[in-house]
N, CA, C and O atoms as CSV, one atom per row, in Angstrom:
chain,resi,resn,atom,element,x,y,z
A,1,UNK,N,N,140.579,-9.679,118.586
A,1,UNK,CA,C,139.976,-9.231,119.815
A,1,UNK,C,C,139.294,-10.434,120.471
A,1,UNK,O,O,138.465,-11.051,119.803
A,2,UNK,N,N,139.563,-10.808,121.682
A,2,UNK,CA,C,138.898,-11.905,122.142
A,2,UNK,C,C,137.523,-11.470,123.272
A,2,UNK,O,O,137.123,-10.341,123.558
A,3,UNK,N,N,137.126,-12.519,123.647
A,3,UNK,CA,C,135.563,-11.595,124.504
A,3,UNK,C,C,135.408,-12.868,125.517
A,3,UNK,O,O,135.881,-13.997,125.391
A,4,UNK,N,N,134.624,-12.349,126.524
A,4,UNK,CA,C,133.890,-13.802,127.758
A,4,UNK,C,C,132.960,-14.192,127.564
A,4,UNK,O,O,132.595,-14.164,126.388
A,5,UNK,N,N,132.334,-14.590,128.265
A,5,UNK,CA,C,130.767,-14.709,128.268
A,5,UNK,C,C,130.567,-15.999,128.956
A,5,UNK,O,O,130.960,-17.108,128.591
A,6,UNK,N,N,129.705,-15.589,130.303
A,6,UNK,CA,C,129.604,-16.939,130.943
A,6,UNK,C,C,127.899,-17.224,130.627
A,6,UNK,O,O,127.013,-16.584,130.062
A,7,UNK,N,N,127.996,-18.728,131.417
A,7,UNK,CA,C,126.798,-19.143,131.128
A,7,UNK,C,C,126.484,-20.407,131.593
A,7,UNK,O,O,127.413,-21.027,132.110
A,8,UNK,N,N,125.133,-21.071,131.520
A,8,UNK,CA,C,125.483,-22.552,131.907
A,8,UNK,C,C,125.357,-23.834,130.512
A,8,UNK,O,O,124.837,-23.722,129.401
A,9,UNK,N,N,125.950,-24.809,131.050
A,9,UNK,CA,C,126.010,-25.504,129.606
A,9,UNK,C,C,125.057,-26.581,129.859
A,9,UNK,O,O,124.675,-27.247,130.821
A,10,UNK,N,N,124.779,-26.458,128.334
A,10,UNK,CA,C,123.321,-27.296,128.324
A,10,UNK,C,C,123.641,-28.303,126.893
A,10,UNK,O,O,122.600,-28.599,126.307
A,11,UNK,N,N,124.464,-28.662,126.485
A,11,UNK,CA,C,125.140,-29.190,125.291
A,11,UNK,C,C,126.524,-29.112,124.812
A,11,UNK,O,O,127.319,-28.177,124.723
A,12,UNK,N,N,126.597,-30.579,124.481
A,12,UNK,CA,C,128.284,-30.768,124.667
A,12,UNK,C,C,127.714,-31.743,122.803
A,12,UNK,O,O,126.774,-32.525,122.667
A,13,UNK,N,N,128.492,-31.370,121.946
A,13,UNK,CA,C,128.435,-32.504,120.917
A,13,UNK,C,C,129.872,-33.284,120.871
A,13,UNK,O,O,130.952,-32.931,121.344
A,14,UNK,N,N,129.567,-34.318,120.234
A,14,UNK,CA,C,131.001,-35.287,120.051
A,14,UNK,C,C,131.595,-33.980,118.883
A,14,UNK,O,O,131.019,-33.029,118.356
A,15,UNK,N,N,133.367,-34.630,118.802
A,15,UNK,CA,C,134.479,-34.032,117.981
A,15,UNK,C,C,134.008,-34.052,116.409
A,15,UNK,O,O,133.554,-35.156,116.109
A,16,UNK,N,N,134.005,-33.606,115.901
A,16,UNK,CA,C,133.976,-33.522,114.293
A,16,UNK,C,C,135.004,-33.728,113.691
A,16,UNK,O,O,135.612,-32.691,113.424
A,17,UNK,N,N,135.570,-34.848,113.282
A,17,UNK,CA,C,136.738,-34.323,112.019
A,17,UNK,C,C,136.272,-34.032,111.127
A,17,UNK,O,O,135.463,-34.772,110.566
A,18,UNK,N,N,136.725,-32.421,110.494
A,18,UNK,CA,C,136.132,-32.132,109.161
A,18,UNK,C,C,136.699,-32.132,107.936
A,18,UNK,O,O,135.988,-32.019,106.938
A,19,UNK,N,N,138.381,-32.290,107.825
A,19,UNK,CA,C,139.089,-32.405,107.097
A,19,UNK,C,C,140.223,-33.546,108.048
A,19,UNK,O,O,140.181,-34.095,109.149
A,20,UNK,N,N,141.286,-33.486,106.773
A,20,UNK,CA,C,142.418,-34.578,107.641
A,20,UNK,C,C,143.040,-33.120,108.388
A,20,UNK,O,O,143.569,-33.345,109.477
A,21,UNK,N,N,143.043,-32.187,108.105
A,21,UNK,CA,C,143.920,-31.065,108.770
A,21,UNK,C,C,142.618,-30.054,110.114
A,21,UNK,O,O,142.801,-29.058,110.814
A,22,UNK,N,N,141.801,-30.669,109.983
A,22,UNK,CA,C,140.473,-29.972,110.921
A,22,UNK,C,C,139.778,-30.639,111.929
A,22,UNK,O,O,139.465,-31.774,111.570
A,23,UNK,N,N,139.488,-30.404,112.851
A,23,UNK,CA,C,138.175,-31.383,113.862
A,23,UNK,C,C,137.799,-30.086,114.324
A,23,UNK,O,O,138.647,-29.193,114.323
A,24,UNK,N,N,136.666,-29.874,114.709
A,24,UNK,CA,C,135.692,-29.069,115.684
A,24,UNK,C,C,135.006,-29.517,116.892
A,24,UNK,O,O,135.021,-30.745,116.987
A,25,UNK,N,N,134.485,-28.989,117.727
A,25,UNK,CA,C,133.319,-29.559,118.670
A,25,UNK,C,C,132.996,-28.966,119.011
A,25,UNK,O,O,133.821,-28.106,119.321
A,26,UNK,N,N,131.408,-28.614,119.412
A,26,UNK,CA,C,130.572,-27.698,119.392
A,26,UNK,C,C,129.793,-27.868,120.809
A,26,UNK,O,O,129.354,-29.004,120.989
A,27,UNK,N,N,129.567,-26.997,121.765
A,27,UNK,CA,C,128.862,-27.067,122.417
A,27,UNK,C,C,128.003,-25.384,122.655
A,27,UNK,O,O,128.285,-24.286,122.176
A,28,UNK,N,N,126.935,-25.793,123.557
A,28,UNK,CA,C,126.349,-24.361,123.783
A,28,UNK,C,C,125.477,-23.243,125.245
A,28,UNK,O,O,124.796,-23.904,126.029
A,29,UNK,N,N,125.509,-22.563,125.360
A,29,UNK,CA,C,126.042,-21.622,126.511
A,29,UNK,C,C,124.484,-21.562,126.795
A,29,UNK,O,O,123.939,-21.722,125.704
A,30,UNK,N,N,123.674,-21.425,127.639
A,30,UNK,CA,C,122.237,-21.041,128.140
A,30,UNK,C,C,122.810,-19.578,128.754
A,30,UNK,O,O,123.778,-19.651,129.510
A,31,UNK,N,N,122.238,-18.247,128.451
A,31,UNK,CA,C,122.927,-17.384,128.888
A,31,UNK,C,C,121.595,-16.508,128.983
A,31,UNK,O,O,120.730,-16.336,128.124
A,32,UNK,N,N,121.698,-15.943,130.439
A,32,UNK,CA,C,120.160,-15.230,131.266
A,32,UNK,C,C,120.423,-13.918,131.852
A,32,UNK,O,O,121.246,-13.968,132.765
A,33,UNK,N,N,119.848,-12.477,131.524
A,33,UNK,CA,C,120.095,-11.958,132.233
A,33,UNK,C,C,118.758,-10.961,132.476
A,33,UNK,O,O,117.878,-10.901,131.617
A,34,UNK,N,N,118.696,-10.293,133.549
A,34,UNK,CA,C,117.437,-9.346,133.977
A,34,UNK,C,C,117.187,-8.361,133.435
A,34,UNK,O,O,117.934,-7.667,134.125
A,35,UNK,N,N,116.728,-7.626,132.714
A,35,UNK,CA,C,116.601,-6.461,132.187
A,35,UNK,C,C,115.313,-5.817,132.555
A,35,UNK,O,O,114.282,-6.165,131.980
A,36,UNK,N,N,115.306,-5.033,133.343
A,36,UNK,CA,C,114.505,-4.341,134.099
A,36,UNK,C,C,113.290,-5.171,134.494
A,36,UNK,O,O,112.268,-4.981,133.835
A,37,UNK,N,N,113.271,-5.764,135.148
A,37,UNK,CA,C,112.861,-7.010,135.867
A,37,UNK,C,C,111.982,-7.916,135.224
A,37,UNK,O,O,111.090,-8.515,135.824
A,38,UNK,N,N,112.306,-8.068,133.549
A,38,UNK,CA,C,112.117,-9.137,133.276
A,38,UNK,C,C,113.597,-10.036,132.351
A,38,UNK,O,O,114.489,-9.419,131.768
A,39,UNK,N,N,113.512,-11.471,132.436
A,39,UNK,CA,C,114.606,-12.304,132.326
A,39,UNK,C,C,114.343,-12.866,130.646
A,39,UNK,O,O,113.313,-13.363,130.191
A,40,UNK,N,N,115.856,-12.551,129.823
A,40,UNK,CA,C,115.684,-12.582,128.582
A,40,UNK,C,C,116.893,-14.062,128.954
A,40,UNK,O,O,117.804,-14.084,129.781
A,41,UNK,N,N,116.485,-15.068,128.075
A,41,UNK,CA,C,117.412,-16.590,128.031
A,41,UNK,C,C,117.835,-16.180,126.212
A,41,UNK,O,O,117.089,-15.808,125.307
A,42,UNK,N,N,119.499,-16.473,126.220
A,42,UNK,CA,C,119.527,-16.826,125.065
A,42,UNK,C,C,120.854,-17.787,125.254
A,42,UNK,O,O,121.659,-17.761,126.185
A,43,UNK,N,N,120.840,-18.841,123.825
A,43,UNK,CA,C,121.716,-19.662,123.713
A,43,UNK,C,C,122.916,-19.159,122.579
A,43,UNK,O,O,122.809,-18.490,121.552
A,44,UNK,N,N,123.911,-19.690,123.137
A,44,UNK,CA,C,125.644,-19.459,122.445
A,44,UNK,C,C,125.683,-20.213,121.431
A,44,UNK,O,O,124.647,-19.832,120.886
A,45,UNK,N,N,126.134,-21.074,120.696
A,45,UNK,CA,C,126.666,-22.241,120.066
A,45,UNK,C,C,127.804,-21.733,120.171
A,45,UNK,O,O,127.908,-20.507,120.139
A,46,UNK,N,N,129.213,-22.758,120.358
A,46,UNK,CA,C,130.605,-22.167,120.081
A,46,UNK,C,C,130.763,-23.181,119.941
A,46,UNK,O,O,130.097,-24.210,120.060
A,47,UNK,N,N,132.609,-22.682,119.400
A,47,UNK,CA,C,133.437,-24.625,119.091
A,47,UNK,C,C,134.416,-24.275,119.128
A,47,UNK,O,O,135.015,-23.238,118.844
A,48,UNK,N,N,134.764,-25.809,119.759
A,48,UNK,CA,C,136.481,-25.508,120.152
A,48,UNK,C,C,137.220,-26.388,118.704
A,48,UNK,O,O,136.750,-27.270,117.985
A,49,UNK,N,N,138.173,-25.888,118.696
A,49,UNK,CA,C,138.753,-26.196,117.054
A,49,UNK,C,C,140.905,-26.657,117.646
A,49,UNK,O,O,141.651,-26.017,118.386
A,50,UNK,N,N,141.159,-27.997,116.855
A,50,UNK,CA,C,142.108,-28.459,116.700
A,50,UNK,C,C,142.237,-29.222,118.099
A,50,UNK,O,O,141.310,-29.840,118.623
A,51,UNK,N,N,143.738,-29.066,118.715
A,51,UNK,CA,C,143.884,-29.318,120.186
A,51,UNK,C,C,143.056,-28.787,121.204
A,51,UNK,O,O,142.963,-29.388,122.274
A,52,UNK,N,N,142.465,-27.768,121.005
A,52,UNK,CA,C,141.500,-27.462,122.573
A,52,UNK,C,C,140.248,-28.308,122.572
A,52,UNK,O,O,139.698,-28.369,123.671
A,53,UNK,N,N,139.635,-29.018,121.520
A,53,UNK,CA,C,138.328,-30.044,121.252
A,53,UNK,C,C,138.417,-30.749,122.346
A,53,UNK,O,O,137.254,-31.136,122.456
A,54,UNK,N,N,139.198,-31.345,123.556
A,54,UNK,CA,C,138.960,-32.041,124.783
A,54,UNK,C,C,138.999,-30.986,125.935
A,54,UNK,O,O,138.824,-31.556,127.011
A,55,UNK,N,N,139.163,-29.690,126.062
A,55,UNK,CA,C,138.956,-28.853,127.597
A,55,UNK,C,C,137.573,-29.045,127.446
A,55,UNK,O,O,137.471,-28.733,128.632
A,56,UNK,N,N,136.387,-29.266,127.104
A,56,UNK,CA,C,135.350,-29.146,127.441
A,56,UNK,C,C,135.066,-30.411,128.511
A,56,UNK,O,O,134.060,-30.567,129.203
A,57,UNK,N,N,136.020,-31.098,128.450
A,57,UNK,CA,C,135.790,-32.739,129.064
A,57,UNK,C,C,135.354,-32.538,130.450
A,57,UNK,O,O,134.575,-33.120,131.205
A,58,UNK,N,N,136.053,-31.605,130.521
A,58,UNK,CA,C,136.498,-30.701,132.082
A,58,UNK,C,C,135.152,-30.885,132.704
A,58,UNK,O,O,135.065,-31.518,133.755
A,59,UNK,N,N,134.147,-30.400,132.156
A,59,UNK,CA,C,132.856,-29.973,132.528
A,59,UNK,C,C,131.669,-30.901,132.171
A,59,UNK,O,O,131.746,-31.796,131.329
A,60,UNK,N,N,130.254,-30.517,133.094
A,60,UNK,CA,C,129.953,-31.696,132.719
A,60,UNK,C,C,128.098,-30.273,132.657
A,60,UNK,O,O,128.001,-29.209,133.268
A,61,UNK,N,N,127.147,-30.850,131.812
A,61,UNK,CA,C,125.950,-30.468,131.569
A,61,UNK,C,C,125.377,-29.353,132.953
A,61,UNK,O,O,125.029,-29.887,134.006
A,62,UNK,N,N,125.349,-28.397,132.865
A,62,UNK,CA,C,124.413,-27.884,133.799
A,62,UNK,C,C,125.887,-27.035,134.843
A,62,UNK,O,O,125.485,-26.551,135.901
A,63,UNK,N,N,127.017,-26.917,134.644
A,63,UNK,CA,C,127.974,-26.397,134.782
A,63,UNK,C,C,127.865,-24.553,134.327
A,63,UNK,O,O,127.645,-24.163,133.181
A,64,UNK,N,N,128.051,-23.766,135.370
A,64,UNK,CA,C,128.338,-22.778,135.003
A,64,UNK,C,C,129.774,-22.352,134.774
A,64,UNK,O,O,130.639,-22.199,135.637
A,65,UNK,N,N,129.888,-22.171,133.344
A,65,UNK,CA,C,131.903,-22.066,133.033
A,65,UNK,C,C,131.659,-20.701,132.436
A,65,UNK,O,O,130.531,-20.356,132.082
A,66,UNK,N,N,133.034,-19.699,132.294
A,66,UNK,CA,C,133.546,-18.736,131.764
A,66,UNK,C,C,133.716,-19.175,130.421
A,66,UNK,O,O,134.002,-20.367,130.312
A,67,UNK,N,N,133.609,-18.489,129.328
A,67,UNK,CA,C,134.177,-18.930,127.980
A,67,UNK,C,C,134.979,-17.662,127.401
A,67,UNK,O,O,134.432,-16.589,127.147
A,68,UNK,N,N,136.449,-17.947,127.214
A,68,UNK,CA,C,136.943,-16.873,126.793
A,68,UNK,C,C,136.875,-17.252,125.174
A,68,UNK,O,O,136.883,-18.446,124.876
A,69,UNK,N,N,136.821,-16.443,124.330
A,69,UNK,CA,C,136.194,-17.109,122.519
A,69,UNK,C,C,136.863,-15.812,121.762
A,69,UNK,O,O,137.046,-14.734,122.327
A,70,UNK,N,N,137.246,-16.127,120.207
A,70,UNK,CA,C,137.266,-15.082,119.427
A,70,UNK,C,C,136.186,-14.924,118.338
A,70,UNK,O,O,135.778,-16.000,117.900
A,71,UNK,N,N,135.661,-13.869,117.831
A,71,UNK,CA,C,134.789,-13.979,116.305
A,71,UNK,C,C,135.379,-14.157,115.309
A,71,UNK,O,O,136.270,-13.343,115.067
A,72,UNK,N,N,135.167,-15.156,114.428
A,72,UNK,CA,C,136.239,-15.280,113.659
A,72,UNK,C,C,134.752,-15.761,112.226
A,72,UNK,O,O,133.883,-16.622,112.362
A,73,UNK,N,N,134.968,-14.853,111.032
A,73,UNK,CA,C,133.875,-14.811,110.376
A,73,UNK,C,C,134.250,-14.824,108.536
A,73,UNK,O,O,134.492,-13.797,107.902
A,74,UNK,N,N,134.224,-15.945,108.057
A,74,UNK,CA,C,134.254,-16.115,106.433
A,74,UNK,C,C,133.654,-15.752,105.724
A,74,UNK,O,O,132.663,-15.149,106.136
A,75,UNK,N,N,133.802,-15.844,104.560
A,75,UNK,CA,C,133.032,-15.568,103.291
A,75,UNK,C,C,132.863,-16.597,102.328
A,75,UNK,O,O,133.863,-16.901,101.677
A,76,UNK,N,N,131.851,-17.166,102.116
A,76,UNK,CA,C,131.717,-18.626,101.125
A,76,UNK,C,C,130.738,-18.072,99.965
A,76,UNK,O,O,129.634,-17.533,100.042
A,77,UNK,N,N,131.601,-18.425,98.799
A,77,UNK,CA,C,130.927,-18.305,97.239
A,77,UNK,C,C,130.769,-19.399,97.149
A,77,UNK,O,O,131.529,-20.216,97.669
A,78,UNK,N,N,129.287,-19.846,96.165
A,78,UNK,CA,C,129.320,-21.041,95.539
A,78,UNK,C,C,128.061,-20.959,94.169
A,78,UNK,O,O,126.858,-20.933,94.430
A,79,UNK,N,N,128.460,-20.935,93.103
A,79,UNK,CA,C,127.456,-20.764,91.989
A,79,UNK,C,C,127.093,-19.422,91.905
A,79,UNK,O,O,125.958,-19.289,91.447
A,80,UNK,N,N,127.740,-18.229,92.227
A,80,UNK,CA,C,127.041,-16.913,92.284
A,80,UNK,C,C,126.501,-16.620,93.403
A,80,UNK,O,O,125.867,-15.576,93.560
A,81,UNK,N,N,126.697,-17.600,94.437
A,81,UNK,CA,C,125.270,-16.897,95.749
A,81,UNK,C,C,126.254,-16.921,96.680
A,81,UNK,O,O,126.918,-17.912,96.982
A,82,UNK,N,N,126.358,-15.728,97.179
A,82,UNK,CA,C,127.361,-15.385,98.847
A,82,UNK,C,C,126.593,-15.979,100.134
A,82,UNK,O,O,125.373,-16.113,100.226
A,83,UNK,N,N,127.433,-16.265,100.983
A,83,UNK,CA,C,127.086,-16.026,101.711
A,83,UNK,C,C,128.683,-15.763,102.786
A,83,UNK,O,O,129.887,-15.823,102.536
A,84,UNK,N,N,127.735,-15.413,104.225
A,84,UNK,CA,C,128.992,-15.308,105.648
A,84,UNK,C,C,128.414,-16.297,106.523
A,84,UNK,O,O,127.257,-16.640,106.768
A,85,UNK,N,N,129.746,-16.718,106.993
A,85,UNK,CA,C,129.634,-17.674,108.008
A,85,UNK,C,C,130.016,-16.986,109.377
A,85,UNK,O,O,130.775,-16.026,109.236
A,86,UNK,N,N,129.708,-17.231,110.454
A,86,UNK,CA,C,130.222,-16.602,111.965
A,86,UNK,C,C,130.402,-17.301,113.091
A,86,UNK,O,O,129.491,-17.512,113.892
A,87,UNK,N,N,131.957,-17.834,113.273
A,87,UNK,CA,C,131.890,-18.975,114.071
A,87,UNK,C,C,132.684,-18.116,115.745
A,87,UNK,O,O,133.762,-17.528,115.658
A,88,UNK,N,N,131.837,-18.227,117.244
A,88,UNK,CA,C,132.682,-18.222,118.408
A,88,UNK,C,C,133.352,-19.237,118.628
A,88,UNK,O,O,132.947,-20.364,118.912
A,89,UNK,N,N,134.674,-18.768,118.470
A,89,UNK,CA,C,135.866,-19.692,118.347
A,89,UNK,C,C,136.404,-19.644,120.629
A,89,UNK,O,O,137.129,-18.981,121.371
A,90,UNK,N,N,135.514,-20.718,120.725
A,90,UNK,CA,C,136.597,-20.441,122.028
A,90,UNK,C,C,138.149,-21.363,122.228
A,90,UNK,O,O,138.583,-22.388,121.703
A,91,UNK,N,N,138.610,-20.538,123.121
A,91,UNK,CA,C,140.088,-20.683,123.260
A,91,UNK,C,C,140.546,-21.306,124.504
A,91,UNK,O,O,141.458,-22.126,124.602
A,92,UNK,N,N,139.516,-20.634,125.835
A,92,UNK,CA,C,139.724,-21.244,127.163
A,92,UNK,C,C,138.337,-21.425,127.786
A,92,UNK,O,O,137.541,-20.502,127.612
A,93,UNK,N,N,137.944,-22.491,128.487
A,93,UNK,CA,C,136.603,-22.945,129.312
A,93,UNK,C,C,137.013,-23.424,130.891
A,93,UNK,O,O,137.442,-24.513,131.272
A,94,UNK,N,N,136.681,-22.051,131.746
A,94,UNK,CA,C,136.792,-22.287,133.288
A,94,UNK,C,C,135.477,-22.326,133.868
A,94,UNK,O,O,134.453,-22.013,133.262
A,95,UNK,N,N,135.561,-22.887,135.560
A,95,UNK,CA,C,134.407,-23.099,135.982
A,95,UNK,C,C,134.017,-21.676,136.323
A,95,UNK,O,O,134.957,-20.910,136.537
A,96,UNK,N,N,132.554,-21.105,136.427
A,96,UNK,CA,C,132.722,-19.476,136.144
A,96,UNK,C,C,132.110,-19.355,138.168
A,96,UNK,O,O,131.824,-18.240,138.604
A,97,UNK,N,N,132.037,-20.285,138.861
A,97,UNK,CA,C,132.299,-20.231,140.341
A,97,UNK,C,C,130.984,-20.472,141.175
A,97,UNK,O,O,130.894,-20.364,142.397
A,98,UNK,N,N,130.157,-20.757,140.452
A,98,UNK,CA,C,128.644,-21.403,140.842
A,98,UNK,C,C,128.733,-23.332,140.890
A,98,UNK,O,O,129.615,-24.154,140.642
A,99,UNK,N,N,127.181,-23.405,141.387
A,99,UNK,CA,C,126.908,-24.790,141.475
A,99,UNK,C,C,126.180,-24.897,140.706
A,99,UNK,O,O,125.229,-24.117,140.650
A,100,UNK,N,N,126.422,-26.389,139.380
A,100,UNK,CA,C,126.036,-26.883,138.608
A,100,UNK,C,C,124.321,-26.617,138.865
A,100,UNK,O,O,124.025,-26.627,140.060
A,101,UNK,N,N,123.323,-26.415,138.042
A,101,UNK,CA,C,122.168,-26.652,137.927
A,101,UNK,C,C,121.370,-25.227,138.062
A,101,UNK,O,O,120.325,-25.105,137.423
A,102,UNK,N,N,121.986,-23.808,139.133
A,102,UNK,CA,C,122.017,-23.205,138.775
A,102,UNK,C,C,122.130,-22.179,137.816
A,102,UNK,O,O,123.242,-21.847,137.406
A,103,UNK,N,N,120.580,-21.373,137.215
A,103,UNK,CA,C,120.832,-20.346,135.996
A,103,UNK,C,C,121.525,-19.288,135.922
A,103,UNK,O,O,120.757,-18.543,135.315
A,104,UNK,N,N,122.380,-18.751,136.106
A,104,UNK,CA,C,123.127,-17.361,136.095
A,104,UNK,C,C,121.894,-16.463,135.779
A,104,UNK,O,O,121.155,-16.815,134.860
A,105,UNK,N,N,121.610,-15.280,136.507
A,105,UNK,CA,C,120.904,-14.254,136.251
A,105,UNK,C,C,121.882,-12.946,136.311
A,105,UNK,O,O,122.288,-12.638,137.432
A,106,UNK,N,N,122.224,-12.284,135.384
A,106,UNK,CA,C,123.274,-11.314,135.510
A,106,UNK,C,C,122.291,-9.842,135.710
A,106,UNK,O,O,121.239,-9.605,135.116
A,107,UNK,N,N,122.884,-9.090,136.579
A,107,UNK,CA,C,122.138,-7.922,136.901
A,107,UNK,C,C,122.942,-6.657,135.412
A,107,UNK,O,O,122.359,-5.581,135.286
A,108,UNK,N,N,123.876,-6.866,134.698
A,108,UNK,CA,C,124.478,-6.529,133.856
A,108,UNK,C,C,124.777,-7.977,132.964
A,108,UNK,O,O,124.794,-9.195,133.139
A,109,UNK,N,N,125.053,-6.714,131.625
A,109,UNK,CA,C,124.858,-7.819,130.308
A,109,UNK,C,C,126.147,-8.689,130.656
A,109,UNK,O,O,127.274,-8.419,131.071
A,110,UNK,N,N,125.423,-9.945,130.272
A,110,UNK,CA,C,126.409,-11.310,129.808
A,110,UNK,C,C,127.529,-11.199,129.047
A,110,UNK,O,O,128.538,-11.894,129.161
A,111,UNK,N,N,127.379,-10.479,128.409
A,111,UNK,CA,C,128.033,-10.277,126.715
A,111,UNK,C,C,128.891,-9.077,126.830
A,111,UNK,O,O,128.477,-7.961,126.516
A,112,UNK,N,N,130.047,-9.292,127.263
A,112,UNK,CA,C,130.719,-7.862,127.473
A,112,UNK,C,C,132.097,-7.371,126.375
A,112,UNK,O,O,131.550,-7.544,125.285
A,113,UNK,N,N,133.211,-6.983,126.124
A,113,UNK,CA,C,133.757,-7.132,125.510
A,113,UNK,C,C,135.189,-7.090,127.198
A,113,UNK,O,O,134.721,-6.504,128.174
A,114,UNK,N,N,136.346,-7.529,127.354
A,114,UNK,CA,C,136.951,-7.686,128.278
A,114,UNK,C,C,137.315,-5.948,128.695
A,114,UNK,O,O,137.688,-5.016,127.983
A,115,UNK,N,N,137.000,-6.040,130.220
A,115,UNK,CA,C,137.880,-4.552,130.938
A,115,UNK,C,C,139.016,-4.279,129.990
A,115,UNK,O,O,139.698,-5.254,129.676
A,116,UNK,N,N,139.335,-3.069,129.471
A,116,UNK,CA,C,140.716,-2.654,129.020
A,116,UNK,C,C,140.982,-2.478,127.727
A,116,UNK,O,O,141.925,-1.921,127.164
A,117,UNK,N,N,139.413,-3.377,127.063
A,117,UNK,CA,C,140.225,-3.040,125.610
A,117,UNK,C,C,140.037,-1.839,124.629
A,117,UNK,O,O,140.034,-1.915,123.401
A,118,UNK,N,N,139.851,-0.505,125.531
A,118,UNK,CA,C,140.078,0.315,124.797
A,118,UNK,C,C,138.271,1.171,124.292
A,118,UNK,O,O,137.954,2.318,123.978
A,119,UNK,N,N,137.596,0.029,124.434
A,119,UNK,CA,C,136.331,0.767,124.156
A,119,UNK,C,C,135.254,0.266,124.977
A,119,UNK,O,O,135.673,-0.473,125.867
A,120,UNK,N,N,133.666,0.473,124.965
A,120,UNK,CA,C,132.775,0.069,125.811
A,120,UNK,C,C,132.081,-0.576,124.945
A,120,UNK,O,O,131.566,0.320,124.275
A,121,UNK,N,N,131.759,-1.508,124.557
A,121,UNK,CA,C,130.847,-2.440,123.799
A,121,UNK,C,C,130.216,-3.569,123.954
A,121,UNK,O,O,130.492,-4.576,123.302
A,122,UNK,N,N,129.258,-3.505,124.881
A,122,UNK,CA,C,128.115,-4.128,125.477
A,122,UNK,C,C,126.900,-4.261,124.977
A,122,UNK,O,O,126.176,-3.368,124.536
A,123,UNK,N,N,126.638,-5.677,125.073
A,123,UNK,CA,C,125.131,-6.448,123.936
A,123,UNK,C,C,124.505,-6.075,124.834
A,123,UNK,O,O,125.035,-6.125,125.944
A,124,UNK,N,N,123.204,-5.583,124.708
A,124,UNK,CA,C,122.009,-5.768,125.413
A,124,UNK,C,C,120.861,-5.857,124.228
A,124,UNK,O,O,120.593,-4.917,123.479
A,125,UNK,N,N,120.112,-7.406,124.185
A,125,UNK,CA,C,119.055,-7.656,123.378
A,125,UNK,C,C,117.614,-6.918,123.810
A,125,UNK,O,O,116.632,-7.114,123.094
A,126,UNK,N,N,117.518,-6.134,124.902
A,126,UNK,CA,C,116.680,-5.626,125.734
A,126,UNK,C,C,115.422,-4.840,124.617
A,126,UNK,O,O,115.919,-3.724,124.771
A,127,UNK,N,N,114.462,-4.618,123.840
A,127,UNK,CA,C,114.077,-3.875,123.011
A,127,UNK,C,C,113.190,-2.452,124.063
A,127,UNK,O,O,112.374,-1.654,123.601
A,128,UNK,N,N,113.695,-2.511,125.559
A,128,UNK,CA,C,112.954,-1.444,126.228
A,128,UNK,C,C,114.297,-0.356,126.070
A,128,UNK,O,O,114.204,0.870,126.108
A,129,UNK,N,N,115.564,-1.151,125.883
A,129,UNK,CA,C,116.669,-0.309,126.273
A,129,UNK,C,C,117.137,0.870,125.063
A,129,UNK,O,O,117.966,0.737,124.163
A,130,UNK,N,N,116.301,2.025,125.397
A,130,UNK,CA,C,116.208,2.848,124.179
A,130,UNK,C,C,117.396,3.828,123.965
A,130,UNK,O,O,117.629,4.331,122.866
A,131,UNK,N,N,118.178,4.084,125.150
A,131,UNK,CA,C,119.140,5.110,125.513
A,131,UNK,C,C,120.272,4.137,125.010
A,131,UNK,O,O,120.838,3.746,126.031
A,132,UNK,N,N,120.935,3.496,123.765
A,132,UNK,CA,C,121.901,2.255,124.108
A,132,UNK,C,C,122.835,3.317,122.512
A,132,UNK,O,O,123.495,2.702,121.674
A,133,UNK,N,N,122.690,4.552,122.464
A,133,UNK,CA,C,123.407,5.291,121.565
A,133,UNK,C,C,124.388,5.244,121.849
A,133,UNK,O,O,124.528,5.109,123.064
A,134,UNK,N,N,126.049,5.330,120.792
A,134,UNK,CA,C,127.115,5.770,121.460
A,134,UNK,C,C,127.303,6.835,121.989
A,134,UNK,O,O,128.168,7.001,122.849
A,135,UNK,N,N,126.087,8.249,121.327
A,135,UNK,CA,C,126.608,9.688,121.236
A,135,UNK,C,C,125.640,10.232,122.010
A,135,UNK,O,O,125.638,11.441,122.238
């Protein structure tokens, strides 16, 4: 299942090679929206992985871009102790149609899952938003 989420960028890191068969690069999303008229900021981390590690080039700090991304989430043993890892894997980074330096304030959540796929599943970190039941 893939998802959007725009935002403005406030961090770009250099490429990682992490193996001879791996590189990553990580950058991260400043993402703002209103919730009953007060403004909640939170930050993304994502990474682009293999050949897509240069579309970010595209863009430059303070850029508002679209990020289309998948969740893509492991499981690491080591000595008896679990843990999960949870990486937003994005796939495509467009300009999302604003001027650089500008904060996106979304009057609806940031965090949507795409029109069409079948269900309604929308983040809202809001702790006023008490009605957010499925049933």
């Amino acid at each position: 299942m893939s998802f959007e989420l725009t935002g403005k960028l406030v961090a770009v890191n250099d490429t990682q090679q992490v193996s001879d068969r791996f590189k990553k690069r990580e950058f991260v999303l400043e993402i703002s929206e209103e919730i009953n008229g007060n403004v909640y900021t939170n930050y993304a981390k994502m990474q682009l992985v293999q050949n897509k590690c240069e579309i970010i080039d595209n863009f430059k700090i303070g850029d508002n871009v679209k990020v289309s991304f998948n969740i893509k989430g492991n499981k690491w043993e080591r000595d008896g102790n679990v843990n999960y890892i949870t990486n937003l894997d994005a796939w495509r980074v467009e300009n999302a149609g604003q001027s650089s330096g500008q904060s996106q304030v979304a009057s609806t959540p940031a965090y949507q899952a795409p029109a069409g796929n079948g269900g309604n599943m929308n983040y809202n970190p809001s702790p006023e938003n008490v009605d957010d039941l499925p049933f």
